[in-house]
Every structure is written in structure tokens, then in C-alpha cells.
N, C-alpha and C positions, 0 to 999 in steps of 0.2 A: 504494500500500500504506500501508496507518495504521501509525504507530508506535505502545507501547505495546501494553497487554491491551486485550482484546475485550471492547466491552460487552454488557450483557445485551440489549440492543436489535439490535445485531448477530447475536448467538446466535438470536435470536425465530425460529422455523420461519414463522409468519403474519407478513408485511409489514404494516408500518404502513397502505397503501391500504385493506387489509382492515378496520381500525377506523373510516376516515373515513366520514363522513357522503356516500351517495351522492346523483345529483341525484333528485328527483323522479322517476318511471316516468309518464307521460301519457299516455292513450288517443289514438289517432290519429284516432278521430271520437268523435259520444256516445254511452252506455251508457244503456241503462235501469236503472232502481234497484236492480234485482237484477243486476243485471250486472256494474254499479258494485261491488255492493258484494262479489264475487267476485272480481273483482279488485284492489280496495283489500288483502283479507284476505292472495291470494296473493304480492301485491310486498311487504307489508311482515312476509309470514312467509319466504320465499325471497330472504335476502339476495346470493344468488349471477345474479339478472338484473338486466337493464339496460334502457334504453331501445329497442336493438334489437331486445327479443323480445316489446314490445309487439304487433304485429301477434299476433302465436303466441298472444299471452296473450290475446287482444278474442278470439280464438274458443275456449280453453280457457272465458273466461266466459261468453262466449253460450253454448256447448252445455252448461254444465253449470247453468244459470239459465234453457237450453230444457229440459232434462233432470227439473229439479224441478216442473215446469209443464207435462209432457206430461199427454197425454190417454191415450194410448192407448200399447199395448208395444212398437209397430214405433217410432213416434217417440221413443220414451223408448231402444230399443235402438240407434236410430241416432247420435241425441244422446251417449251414454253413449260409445257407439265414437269420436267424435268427441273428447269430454273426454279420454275416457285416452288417446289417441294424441297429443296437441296437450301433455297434461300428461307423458307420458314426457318428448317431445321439448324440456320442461321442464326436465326434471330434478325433476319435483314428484311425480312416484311414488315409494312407495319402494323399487318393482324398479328403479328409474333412478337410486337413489342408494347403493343398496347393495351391495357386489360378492357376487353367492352364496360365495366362499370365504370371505369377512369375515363371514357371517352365520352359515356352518357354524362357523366358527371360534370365532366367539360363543356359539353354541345351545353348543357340546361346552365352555365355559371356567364357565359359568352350570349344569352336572348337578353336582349336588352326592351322589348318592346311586353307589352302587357300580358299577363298571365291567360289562356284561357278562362279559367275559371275564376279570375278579378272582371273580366269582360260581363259574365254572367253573373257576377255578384252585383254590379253598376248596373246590370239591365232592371235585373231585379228591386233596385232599391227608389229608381227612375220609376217602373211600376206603381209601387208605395203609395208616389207624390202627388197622385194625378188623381 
């Protein structure tokens, strides 16, 4: 146990891990240039993977780098199922990073105009008067 007050560094909700610089993400074989560079985009916008979810991520970038380059709509369909199933399993959707009650929660915090059922409490009291 520390003597003394708590610093503010103690209080911090985020650990300091969270601010370090992590190691590089490396492909476990090599990328074509659009693949690469799908890849590059998604490790260094999703600071929350690591080195282990390499493999996950070389086929989030091949199918969504096959995806852009299909020819036709069964492969461009197939590809596409392939991306977003590989990117949930990500966490790089944003059905996979946002909980629907945090988002209802949001939608209803962001309505700035009258309540339904304040509409219908003023009809009602307009009623009353008359």
C-alpha cells in the first residue's frame, strides 16, 4: 500500500501500456501492393491489435483488395463475406465495437427537438383549456 495521496497517474482509468508505443504488426508472408496497403491502413488505425491477429488480418486484406478487383458479383459477394466476417472478428466493424445499448443510448442523448410523448402531453392539456 503507498503512503500519502493518490496520484493522478494512479486515478488514470487507461494504463500507461495503453500510451506506449507498440511493436510493429508484420505480415507472416508477402502482400501484394494493395494488400499491403490495406493492411498498413488497418494496424495503424486499430490500435487495439497485435501481432497475433496478423494471420486474421492477411485475409481481412486479401479479401477486401480481392473485393475491389473483382470481376464479377458472385466473387465480389464472396470476397465481401469474407472481409466483414474476418473484420468483425477484428473488432474493425462498427457492429463489433459498439454495444447497441450505447448507441441507443446515444441516438436518444443527440434528439434535441420534442419528446413524443411531451407533444401528446401539450395536446392534451390544450384540450383542458377550451
Amino acid at each position: 500500500m503507498k503512503r500519502g495521496r493518490v496520484s493522478a497517474a494512479d486515478l488514470s482509468i487507461v494504463g500507461s501500456s495503453a500510451t506506449d508505443n507498440r511493436p510493429p504488426i508484420i505480415p507472416l508472408r508477402s502482400l501484394s501492393k494493395d494488400e499491403k496497403l490495406v493492411f498498413d491502413c488497418a494496424v495503424r488505425e486499430n490500435v487495439h491489435l497485435t501481432q497475433g491477429d496478423a494471420p486474421l488480418l492477411m485475409i481481412f486484406s486479401r479479401a477486401i483488395a480481392g473485393a475491389f478487383n473483382a470481376s464479377d458479383a458472385s466473387d465480389f459477394e464472396r470476397l465481401s463475406r469474407v472481409a466483414l466476417s474476418a473484420g468483425t472478428r477484428l473488432r474493425l466493424t462498427q457492429q463489433s465495437r459498439v454495444h447497441p445499448t450505447t448507441l441507443g443510448r446515444r441516438y436518444a442523448d443527440q434528439h434535441t427537438g420534442p419528446k413524443p410523448w411531451d407533444r401528446l402531453r401539450d395536446e392534451d392539456d390544450n384540450d383542458d383549456d377550451k
